[in-house]
N, C-alpha and C positions, 0 to 999 in steps of 0.2 A: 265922134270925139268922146262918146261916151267910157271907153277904155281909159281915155287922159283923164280922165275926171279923177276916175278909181282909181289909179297910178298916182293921182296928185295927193288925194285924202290920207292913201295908207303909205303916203314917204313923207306927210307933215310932220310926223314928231322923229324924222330921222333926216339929219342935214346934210349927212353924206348922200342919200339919196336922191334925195332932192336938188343939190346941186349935178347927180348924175343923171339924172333927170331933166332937167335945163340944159344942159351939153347936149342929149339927146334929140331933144324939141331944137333945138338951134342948127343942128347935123339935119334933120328931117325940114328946117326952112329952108336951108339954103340949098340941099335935095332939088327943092320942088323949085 
């Protein structure tokens, strides 16, 4: 999970990504 880390740190000062980013990790829980 170290890639989510780095994906997490360099979308915090951007909200669009971040929330595109949560849609992603949400797609990928319910994946699994």
């Amino acid at each position: 999970m170290r890639l989510f880390s780095v994906l997490t740190s360099m979308t915090e000062s951007s909200p669009i990504s971040f929330t595109f980013l949560n849609l992603l990790s949400l797609r990928i829980s319910l994946i699994k």
